[in-house]
Every structure is written in C-alpha cells, then in structure tokens.
PyMOL CGO cylinders between C-alpha atoms (Angstrom):
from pymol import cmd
from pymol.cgo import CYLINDER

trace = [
    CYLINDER, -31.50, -19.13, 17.68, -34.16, -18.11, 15.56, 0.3, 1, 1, 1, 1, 1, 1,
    CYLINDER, -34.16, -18.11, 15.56, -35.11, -15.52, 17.71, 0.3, 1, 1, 1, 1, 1, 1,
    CYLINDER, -35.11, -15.52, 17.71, -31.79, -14.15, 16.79, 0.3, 1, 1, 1, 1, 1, 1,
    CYLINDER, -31.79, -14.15, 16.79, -31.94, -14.87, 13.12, 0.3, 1, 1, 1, 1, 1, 1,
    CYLINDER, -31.94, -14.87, 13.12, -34.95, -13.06, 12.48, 0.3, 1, 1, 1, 1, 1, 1,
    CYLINDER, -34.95, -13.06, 12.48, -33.57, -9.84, 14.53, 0.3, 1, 1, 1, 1, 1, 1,
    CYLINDER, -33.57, -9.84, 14.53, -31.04, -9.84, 11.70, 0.3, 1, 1, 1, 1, 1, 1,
    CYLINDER, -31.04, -9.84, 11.70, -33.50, -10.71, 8.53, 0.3, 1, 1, 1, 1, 1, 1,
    CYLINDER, -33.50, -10.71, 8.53, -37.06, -9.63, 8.84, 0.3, 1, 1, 1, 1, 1, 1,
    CYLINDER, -37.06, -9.63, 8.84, -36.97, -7.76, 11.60, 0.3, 1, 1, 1, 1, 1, 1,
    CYLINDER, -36.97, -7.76, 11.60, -33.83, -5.56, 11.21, 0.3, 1, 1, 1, 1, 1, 1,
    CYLINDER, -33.83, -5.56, 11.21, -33.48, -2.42, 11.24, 0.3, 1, 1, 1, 1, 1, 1,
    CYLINDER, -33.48, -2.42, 11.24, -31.17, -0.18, 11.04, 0.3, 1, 1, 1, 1, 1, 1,
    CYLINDER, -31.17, -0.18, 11.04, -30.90, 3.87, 12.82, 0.3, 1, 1, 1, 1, 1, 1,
    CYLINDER, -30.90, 3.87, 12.82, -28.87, 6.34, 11.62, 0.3, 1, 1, 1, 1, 1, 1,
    CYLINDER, -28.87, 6.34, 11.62, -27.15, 9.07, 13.20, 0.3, 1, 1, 1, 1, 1, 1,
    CYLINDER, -27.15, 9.07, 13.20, -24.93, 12.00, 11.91, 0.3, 1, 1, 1, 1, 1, 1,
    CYLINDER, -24.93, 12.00, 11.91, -23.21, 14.67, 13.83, 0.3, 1, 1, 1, 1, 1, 1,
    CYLINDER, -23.21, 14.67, 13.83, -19.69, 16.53, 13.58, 0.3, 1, 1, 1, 1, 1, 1,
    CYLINDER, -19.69, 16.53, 13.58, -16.36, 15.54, 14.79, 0.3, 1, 1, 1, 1, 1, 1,
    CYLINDER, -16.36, 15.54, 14.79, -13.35, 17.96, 14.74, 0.3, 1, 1, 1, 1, 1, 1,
    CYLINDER, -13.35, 17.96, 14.74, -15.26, 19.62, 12.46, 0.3, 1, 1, 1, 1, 1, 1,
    CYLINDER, -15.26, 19.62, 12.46, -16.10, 17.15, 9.93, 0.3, 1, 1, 1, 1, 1, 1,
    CYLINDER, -16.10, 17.15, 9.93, -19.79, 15.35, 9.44, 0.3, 1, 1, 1, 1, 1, 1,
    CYLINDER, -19.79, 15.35, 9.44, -20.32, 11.72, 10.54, 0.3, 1, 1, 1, 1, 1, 1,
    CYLINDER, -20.32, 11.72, 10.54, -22.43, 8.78, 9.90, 0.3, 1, 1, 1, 1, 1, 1,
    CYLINDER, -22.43, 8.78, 9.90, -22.91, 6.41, 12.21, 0.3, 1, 1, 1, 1, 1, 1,
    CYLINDER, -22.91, 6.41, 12.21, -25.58, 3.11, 11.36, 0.3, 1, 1, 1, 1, 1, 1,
    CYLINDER, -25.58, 3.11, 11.36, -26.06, 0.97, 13.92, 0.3, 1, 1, 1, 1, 1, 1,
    CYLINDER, -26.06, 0.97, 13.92, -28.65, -1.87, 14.56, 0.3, 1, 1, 1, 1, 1, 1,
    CYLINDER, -28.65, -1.87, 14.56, -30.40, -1.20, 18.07, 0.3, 1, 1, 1, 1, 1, 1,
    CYLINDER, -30.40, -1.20, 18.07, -32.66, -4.19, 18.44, 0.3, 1, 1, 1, 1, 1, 1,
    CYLINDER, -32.66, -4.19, 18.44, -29.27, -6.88, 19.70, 0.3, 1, 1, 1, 1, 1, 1,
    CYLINDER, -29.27, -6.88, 19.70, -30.22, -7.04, 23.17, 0.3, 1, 1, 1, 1, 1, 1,
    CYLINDER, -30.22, -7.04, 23.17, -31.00, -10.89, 22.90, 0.3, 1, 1, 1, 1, 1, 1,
    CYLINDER, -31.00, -10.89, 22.90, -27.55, -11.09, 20.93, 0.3, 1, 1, 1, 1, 1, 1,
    CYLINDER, -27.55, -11.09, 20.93, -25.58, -9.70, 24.57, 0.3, 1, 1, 1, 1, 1, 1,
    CYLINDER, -25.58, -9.70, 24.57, -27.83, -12.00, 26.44, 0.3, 1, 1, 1, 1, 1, 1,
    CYLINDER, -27.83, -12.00, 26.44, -26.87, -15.00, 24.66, 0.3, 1, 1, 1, 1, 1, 1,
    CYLINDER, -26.87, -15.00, 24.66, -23.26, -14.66, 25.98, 0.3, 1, 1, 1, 1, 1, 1,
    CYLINDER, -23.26, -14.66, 25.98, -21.69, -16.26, 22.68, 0.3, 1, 1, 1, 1, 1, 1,
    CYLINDER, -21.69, -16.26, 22.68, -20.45, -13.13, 20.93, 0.3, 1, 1, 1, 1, 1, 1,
    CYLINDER, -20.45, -13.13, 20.93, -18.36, -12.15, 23.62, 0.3, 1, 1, 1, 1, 1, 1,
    CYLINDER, -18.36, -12.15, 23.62, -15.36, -10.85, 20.57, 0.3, 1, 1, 1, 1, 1, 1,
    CYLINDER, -15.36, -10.85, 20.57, -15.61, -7.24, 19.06, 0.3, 1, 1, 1, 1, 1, 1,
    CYLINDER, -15.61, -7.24, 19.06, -13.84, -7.78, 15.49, 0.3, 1, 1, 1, 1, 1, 1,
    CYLINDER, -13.84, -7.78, 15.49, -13.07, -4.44, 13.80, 0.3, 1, 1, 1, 1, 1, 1,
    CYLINDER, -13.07, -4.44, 13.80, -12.51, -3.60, 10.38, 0.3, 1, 1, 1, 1, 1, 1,
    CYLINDER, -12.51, -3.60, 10.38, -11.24, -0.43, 9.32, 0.3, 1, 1, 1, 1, 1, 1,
    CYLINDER, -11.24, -0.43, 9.32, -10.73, 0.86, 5.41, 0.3, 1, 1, 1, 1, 1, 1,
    CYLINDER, -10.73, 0.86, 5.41, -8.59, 4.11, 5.70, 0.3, 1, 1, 1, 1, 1, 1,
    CYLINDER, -8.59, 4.11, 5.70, -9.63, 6.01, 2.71, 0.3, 1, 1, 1, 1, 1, 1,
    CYLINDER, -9.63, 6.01, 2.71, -8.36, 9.77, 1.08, 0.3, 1, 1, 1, 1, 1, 1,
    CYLINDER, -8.36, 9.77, 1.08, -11.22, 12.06, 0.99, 0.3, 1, 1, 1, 1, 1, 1,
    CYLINDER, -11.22, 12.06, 0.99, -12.04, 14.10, -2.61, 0.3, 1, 1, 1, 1, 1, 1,
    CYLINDER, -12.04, 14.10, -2.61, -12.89, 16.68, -0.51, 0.3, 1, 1, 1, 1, 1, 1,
    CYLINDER, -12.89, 16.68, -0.51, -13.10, 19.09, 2.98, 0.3, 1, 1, 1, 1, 1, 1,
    CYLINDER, -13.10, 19.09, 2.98, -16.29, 16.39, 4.21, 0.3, 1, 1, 1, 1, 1, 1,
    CYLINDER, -16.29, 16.39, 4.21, -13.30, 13.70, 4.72, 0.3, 1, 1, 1, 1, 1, 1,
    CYLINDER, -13.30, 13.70, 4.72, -16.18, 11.54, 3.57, 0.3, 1, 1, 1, 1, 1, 1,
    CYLINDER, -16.18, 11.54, 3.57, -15.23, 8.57, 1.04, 0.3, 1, 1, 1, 1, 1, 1,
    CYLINDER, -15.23, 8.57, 1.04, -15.93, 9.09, -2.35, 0.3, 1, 1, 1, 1, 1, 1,
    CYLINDER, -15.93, 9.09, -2.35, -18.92, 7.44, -4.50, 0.3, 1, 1, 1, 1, 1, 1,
    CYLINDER, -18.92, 7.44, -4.50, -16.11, 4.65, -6.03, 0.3, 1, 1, 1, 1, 1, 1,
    CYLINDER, -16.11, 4.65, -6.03, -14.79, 3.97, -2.64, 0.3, 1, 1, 1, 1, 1, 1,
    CYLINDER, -14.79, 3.97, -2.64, -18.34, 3.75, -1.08, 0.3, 1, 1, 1, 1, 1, 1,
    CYLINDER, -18.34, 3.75, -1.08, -19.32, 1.61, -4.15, 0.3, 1, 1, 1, 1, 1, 1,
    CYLINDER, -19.32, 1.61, -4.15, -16.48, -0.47, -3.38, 0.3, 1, 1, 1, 1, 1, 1,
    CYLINDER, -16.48, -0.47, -3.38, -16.96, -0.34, 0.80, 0.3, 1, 1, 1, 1, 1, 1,
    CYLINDER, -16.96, -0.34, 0.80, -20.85, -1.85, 0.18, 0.3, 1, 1, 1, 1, 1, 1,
    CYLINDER, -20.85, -1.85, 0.18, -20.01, -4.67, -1.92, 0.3, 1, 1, 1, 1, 1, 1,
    CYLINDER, -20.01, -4.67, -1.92, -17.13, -5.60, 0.61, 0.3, 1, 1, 1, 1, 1, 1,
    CYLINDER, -17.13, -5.60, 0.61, -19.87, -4.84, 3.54, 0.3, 1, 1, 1, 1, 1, 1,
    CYLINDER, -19.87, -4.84, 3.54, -22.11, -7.11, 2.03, 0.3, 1, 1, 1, 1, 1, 1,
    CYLINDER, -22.11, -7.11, 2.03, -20.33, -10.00, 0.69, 0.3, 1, 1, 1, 1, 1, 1,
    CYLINDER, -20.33, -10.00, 0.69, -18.99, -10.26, 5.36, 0.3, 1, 1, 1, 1, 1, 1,
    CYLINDER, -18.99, -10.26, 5.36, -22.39, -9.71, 6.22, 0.3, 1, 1, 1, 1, 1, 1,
    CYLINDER, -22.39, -9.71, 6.22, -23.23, -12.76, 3.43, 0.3, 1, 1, 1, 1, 1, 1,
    CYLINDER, -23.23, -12.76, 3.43, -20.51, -15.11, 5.11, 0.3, 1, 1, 1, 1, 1, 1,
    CYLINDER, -20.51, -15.11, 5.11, -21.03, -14.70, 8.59, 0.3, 1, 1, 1, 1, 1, 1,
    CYLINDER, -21.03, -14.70, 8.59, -24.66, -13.60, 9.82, 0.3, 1, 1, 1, 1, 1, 1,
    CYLINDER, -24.66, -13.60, 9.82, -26.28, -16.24, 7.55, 0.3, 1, 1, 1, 1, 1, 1,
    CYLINDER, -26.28, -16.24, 7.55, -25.45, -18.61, 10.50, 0.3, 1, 1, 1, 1, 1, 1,
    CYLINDER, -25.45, -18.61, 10.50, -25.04, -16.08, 12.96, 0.3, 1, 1, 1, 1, 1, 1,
    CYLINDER, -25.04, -16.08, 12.96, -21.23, -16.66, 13.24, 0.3, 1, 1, 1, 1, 1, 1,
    CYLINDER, -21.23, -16.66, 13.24, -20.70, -13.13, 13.57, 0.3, 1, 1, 1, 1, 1, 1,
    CYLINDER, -20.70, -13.13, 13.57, -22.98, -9.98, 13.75, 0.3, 1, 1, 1, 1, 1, 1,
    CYLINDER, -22.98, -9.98, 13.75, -22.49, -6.73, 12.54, 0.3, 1, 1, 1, 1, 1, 1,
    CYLINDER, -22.49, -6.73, 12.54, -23.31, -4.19, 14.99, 0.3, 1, 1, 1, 1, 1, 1,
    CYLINDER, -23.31, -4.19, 14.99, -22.59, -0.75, 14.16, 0.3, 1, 1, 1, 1, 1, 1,
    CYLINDER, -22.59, -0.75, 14.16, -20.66, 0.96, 11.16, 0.3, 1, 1, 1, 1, 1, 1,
    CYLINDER, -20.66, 0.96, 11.16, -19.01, 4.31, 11.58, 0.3, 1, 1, 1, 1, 1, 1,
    CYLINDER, -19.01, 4.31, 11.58, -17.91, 6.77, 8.48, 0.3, 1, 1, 1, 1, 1, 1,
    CYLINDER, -17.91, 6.77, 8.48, -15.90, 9.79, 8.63, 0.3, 1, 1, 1, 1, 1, 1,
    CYLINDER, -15.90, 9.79, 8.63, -12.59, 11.95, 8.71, 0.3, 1, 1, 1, 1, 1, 1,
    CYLINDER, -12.59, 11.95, 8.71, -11.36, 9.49, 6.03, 0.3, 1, 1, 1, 1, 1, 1,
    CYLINDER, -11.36, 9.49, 6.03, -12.08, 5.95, 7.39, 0.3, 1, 1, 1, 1, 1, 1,
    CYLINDER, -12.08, 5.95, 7.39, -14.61, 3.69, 7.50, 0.3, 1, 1, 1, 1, 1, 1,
    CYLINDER, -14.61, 3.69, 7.50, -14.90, 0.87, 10.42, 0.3, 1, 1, 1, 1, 1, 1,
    CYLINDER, -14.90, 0.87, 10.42, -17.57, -1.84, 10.42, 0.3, 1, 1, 1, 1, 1, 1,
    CYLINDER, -17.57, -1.84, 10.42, -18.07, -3.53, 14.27, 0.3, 1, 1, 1, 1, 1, 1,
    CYLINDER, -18.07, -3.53, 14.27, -18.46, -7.24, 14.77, 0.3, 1, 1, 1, 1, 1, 1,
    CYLINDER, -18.46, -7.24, 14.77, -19.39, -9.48, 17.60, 0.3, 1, 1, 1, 1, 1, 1,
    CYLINDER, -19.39, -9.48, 17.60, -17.86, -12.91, 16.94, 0.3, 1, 1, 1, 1, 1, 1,
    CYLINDER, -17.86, -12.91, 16.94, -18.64, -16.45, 18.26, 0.3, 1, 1, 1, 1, 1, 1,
    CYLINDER, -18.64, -16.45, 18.26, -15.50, -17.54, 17.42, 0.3, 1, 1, 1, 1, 1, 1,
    CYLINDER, -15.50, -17.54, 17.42, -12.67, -14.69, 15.83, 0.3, 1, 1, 1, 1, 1, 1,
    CYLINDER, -12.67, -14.69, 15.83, -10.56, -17.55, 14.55, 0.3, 1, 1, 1, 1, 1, 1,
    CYLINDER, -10.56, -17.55, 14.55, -13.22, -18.70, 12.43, 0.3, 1, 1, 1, 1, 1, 1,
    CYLINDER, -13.22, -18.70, 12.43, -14.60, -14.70, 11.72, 0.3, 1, 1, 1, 1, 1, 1,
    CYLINDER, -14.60, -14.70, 11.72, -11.02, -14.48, 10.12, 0.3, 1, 1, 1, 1, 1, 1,
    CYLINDER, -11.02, -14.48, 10.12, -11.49, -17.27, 7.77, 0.3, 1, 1, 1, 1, 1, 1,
    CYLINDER, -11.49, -17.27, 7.77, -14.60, -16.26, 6.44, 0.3, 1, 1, 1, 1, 1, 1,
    CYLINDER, -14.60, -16.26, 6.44, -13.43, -12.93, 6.21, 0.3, 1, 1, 1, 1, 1, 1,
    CYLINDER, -13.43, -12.93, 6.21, -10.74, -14.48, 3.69, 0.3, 1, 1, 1, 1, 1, 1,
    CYLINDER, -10.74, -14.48, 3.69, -12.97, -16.42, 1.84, 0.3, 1, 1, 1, 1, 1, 1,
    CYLINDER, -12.97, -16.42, 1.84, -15.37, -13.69, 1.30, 0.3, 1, 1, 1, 1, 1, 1,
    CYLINDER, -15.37, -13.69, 1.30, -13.05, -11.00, -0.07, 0.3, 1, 1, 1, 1, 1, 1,
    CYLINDER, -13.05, -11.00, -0.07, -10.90, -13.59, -2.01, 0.3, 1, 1, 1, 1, 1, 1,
    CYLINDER, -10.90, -13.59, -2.01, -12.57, -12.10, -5.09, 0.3, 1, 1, 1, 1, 1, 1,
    CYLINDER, -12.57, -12.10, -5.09, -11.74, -8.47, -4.39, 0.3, 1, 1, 1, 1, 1, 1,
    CYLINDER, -11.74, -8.47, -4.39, -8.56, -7.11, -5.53, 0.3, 1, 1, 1, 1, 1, 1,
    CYLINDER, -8.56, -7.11, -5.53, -6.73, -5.69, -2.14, 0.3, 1, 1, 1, 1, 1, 1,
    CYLINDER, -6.73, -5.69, -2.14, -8.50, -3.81, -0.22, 0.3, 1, 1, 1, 1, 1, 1,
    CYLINDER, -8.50, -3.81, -0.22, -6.94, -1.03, 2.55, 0.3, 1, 1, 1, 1, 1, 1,
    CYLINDER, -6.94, -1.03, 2.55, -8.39, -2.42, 5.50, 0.3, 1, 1, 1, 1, 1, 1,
    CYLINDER, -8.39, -2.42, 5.50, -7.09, -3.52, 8.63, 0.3, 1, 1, 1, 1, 1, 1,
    CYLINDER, -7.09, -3.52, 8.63, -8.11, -5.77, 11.57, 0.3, 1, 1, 1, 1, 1, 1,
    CYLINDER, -8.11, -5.77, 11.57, -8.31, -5.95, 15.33, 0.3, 1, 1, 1, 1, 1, 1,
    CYLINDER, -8.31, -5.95, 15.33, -10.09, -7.48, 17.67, 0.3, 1, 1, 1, 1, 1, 1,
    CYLINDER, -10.09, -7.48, 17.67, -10.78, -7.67, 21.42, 0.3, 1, 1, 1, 1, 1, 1,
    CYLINDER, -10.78, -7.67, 21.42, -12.75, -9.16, 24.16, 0.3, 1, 1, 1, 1, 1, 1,
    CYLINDER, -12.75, -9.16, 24.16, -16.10, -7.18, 24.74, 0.3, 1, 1, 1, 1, 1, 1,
    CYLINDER, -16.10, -7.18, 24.74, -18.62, -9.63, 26.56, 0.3, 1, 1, 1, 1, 1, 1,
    CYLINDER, -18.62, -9.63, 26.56, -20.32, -6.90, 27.91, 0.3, 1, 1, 1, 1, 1, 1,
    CYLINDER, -20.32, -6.90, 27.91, -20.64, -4.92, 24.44, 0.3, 1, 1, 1, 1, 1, 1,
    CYLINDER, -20.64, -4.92, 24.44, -19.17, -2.08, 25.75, 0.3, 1, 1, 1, 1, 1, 1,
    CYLINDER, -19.17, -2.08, 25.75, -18.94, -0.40, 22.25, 0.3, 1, 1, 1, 1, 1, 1,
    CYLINDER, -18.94, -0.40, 22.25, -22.36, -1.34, 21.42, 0.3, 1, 1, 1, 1, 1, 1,
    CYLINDER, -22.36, -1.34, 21.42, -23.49, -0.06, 24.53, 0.3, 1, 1, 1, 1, 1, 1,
    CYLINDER, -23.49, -0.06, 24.53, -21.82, 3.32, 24.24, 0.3, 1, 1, 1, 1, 1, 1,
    CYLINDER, -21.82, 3.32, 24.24, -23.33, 4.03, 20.67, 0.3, 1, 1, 1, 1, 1, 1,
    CYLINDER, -23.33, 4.03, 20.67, -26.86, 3.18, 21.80, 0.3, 1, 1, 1, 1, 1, 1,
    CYLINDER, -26.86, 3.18, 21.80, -26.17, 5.44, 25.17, 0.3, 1, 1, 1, 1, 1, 1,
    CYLINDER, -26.17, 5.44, 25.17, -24.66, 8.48, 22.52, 0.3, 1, 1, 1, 1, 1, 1,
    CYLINDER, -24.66, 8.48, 22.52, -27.62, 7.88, 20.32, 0.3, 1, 1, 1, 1, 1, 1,
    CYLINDER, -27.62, 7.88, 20.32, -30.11, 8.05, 23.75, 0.3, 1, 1, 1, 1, 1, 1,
    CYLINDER, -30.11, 8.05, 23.75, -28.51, 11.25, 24.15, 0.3, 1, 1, 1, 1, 1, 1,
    CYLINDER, -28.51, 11.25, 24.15, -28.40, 12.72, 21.02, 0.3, 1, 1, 1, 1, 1, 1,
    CYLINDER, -28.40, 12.72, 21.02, -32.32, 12.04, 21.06, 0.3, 1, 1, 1, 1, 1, 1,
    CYLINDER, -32.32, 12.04, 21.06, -32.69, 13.50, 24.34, 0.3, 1, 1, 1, 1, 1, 1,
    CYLINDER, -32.69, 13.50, 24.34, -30.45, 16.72, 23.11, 0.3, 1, 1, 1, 1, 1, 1,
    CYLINDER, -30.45, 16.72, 23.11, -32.96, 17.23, 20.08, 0.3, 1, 1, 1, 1, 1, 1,
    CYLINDER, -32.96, 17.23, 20.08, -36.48, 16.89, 21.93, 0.3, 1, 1, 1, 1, 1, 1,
    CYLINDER, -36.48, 16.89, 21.93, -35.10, 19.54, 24.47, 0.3, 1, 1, 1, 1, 1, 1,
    CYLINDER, -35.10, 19.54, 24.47, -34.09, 21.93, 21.85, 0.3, 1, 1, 1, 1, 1, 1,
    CYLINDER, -34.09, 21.93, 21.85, -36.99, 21.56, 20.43, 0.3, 1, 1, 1, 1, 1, 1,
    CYLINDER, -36.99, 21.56, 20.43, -39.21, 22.39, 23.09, 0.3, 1, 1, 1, 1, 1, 1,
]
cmd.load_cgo(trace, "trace")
C-alpha cells in the first residue's frame, strides 16, 4: 500500500497531451505510472465526473472562472479520496465545453459519500455522475495506448 501511496505523492507525475477534436483543441492529463494500481485488483470501478460548461469562445475551452472553480472542486476529491487511496484519479479530459475527471474506486458507494462531503461547501456545481465496472482499466488503457501513439506519430514526422 505504500507502494501505491507514494505513486500518488512523491512520485507522481502527471503527462499532458493536446490535440484537436471536431475541430476544437483538447487537453488531456493523465497519470501514467498506475500500473501497480490495475495489479492490485481493488479499483476495479471507473467513477466519472463530468462539469458541462458554455465556452466564452470558438476554443469550446472553459473559461478562467470556471477553470478557477473546476481546480478547487478537483482538488478538494482528490483531498477526500486518494489520501487513503479510496479512489484514484486517473486521467482528466477538457474540451468542446466539458470537463470529465476519471476515477478508479475501491468501493463507489463510499466514492459517492466522500464526493458529498467534499463539495458540501461549494455552491451547486453542473456536474454529473456515472460509473461502471472497468477491472481491466480499459479507459486508462486506451489513453496511455492514444498517448503511445501520438508519441510514435511525432518522432516519425520528425524524422
């Protein structure tokens, strides 16, 4: 377990990747050292939370008070559930006027509590919830294979 804790404290980091959909930029931030998190088998839930937002402009990227407002929402989650490694924030995608944060859960009953507790404070907030089974961290997997790509695309047009 503190293997895992430190993966998330003094070891994390965090890789960036932006690109175009329909047009529009994206950022994607995801964490690509969780390996020993799938291996575990204990976060076998994908919680996702999504903040639909209204663009100021063509970029359908939120605006500074709404990204203001997403990081102190982003931090006071990652605050109540990584601290014990009930959950673990994975990857975080922004763009075409929504925001979703990805979460692998021990336990999405509890995830859901501590997501209530933690944003208690906050006046509502347009977000919405799902979650599914993922024990393979399919999603996960997929954004690491895109970013493998997206890597490989680069070198080779730079060459």
């Amino acid at each position: 377990m503190n293997n895992l804790i430190l993966l998330v404290t003094e070891q994390d980091t965090w890789t960036i990747s932006e690109g175009e959909n329909e047009g529009t930029p994206f950022i994607l931030r995801f964490r690509p050292q969780l390996k020993e998190f799938i291996a575990t088998n204990r976060f076998n839930e994908r919680l996702t939370i999504i903040w639909l937002y209204q663009a100021d402009d063509s970029s359908l990227m939120p605006s500074d008070e709404d990204a203001d407002k997403m990081k102190a929402m982003e931090d006071a989650l990652v605050e109540a559930m990584e601290l014990d490694l009930q959950a673990v924030l994975a990857f975080v995608y922004t763009g075409q006027n929504q925001k979703e944060w990805h979460w692998y859960s021990t336990d999405i009953q509890e995830s859901g509590k501590r997501i209530n507790e933690a944003l208690a404070s906050f006046d509502q907030l347009p977000i919405e919830l799902s979650f599914e089974e993922d024990p393979e961290w399919t999603e996960y997997n997929s954004v690491l294979a895109g970013a493998e790509a997206g890597e490989a695309e680069a070198e080779s047009d730079n060459e």
